[in-house]
Structures are given as structure tokens and as C-alpha cells.
N, C-alpha and C positions, 0 to 999 in steps of 0.2 A: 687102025692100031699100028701102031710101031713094028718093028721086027730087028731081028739080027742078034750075035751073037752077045752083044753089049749092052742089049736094051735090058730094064729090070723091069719088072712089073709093081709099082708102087703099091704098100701096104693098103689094106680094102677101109680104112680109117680114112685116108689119106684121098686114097679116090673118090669115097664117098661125102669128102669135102668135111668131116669131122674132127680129126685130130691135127696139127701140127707138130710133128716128131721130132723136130728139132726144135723149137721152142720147148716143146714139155719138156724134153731131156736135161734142157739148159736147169727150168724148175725144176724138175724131179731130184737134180744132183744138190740143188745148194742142199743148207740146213735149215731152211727156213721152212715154215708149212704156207699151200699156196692160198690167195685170196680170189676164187672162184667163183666170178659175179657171171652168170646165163641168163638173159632175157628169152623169155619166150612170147608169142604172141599175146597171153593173156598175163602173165606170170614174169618177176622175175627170184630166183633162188641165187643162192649166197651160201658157199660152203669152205671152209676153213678146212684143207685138208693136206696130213703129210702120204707123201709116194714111200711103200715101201718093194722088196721084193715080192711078197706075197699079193702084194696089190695098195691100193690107195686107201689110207683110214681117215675117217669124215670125227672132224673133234667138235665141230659145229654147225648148224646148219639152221637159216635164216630163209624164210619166203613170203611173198607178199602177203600172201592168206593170214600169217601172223597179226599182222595189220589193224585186223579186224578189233583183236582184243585192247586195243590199246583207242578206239574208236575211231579208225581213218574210214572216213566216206568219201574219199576221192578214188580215182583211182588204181589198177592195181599194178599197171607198168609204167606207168609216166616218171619224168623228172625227180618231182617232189618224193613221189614213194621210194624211188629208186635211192632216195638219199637216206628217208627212214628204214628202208629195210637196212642199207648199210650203218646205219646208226648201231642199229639192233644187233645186227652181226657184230659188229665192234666190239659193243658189251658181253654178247653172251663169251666170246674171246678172250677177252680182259676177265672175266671170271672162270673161266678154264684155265687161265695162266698163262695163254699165249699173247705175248705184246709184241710181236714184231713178224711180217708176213709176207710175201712174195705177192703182186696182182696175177691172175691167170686169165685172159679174157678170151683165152682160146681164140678160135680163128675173124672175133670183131675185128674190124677196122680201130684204130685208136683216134675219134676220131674230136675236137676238142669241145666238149662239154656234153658231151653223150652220157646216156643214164649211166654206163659202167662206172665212170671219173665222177656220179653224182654219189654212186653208192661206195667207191674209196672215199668220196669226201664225207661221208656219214661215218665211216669207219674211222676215218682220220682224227674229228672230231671226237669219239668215243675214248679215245686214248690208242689204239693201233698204230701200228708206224708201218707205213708201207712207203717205198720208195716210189714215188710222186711228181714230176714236173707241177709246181705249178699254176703254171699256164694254161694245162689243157682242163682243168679242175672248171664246170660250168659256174657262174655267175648266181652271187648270195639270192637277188632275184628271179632267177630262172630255177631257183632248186627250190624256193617259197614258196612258187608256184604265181608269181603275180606275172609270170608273162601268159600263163592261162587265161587269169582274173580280167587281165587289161583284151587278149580277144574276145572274151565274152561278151564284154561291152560293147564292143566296136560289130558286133553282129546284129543284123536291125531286122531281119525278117523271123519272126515268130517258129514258123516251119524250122527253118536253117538249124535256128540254136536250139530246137528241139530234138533234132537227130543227130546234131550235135555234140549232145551233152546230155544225151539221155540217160546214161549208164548217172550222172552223177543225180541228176534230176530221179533217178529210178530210187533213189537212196537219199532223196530228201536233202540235197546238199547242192547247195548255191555254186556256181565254180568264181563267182563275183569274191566270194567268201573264204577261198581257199588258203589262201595265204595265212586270216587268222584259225582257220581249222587247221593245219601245219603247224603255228606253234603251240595251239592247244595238245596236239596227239605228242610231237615232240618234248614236252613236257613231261606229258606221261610216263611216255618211256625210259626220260631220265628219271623221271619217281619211281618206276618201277624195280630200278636195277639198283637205287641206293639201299635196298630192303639188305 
């Protein structure tokens, strides 16, 4: 470990590889509230939230598990979901009042067409306006999910694409099929939120 009178001992966020303190800051000061897409291993959440002094308030909050209600049998971190959960995020947004949002991907890589840039492009869609390159925004086919669909096929040993693609096969759902299960659930969702 370092030493001397000059050395500081960096924040235990920081160390522990969690926060970026100079980015949040940059977020925390605008006016905007942030667009906070987490991927976890099983999971991705999606939270609309402004920084105050007292702490951070959560005006929205979107997660794959949502999913469910709306009939997704793919799924619950990949591409395609990662675009519907930010679909959904979007909406429930747009009816809170909030139309316009800062991305937070905390300490991701940004990196071009990664589920984060799948789930602003769901939000984008919804009517949100979040400041975007886009370039790094993934490919109308690879958020359909047909770059799945197309390895499926191209796997020939029965085993392979059984442990393969178990979790979709465990829930009854072709991954050949994905694409138009995608815009069936997509659908939905837009049905859902014109109520």
C-alpha cells in the first residue's frame, strides 16, 4: 500500500470498485434525473432517479421479473429483454411526467451495442430523450433477438443445444421463435400503457 504524507486513502465505494465519484457528481449536479440501467447475473433493473442531499429518490423502477406479466419466455438478461425492460422503464417515466434523463451505467464499460445501449434504446423508443450517440445503440436485429434465433439453428448436436438453451426450453419457448415472441410481448406492453 502506498505511504507518505500526500497519499489519500480513496473512498471504500471507490475501492471496492462500486461507485465512480466523479462521474456520479457530474450526474448528481445536472437537473436532470438519472437513467440507471444494472445488469446483474440473472437480472437486469432500471431506475429513474433524482440525487438529492438527503439521498437519492427512485421515481421509477423497472426489472426483468416485470417481464413476466406481460408474457416474455425468453430470457431474463439478454439483448432483447434488456430492450423490453427499457421499453417499460420508458413508459412507466412518461407517465410520471418525467421526459427527459441522464444515462448512469455506473462503472460498465460503454461498450457498442451492450444490453445498457439496448435498454436506452427501449426507452428511446417509449418517448424519453436521453442524450445518445447513435452509433453505439445495438442493431434492430440483435435487440429482436434473431442473432439468438439464427445460433440456434446453426447448433447440430442435440446435447449442446439442450444445455444451451435450457432455461428457454425449461419454459416452453423455442429460441428459433424468438424474434416473433418479441414482438408479441412488445405489443403488449405498448397495449398496456395506452390504458
Amino acid at each position: 500500500m502506498a505511504k507518505g504524507p500526500r497519499y489519500r486513502v480513496p473512498y471504500r465505494r471507490r475501492r471496492e470498485a462500486k461507485t465512480n465519484y466523479k462521474a456520479r457528481r457530474v450526474l448528481a449536479t445536472s437537473k436532470k434525473p438519472r437513467f440507471v440501467v444494472r445488469p446483474s447475473n440473472k437480472n437486469i433493473t432500471i431506475q429513474l432517479v433524482t440525487s438529492k442531499i438527503e439521498g437519492d429518490v427512485i421515481h421509477t423502477q423497472a426489472s426483468s421479473a416485470e417481464l413476466d406479466k406481460y408474457g416474455w419466455l425468453g430470457g431474463r438478461k439478454n439483448t432483447p429483454a434488456a430492450y423490453l425492460l427499457g421499453l417499460l422503464a420508458g413508459k412507466k417515466a412518461i407517465r410520471e411526467g418525467i421526459e427527459e434523463a441522464n444515462l448512469d451505467i455506473g462503472l460498465s464499460r460503454p461498450t457498442k451495442g451492450a444490453k445498457v445501449f439496448a435498454a436506452v434504446k427501449g426507452a428511446l423508443d417509449a418517448g424519453l430523450v436521453i442524450p445518445c450517440d447513435s452509433d453505439i445503440l445495438p442493431e434492430p436485429g440483435r435487440i429482436q433477438g434473431e442473432t439468438i434465433a439464427r445460433f440456434a439453428q446453426v447448433i447440430e448436436d442435440p446435447q449442446e443445444y439442450e444445455r444451451m438453451f435450457s432455461g428457454y426450453l425449461g419454459r416452453e419457448q423455442s429460441p428459433q421463435q424468438l424474434p416473433d415472441h418479441f414482438k408479441t410481448v412488445m405489443a403488449a406492453i405498448e397495449e398496456g400503457f395506452q390504458e
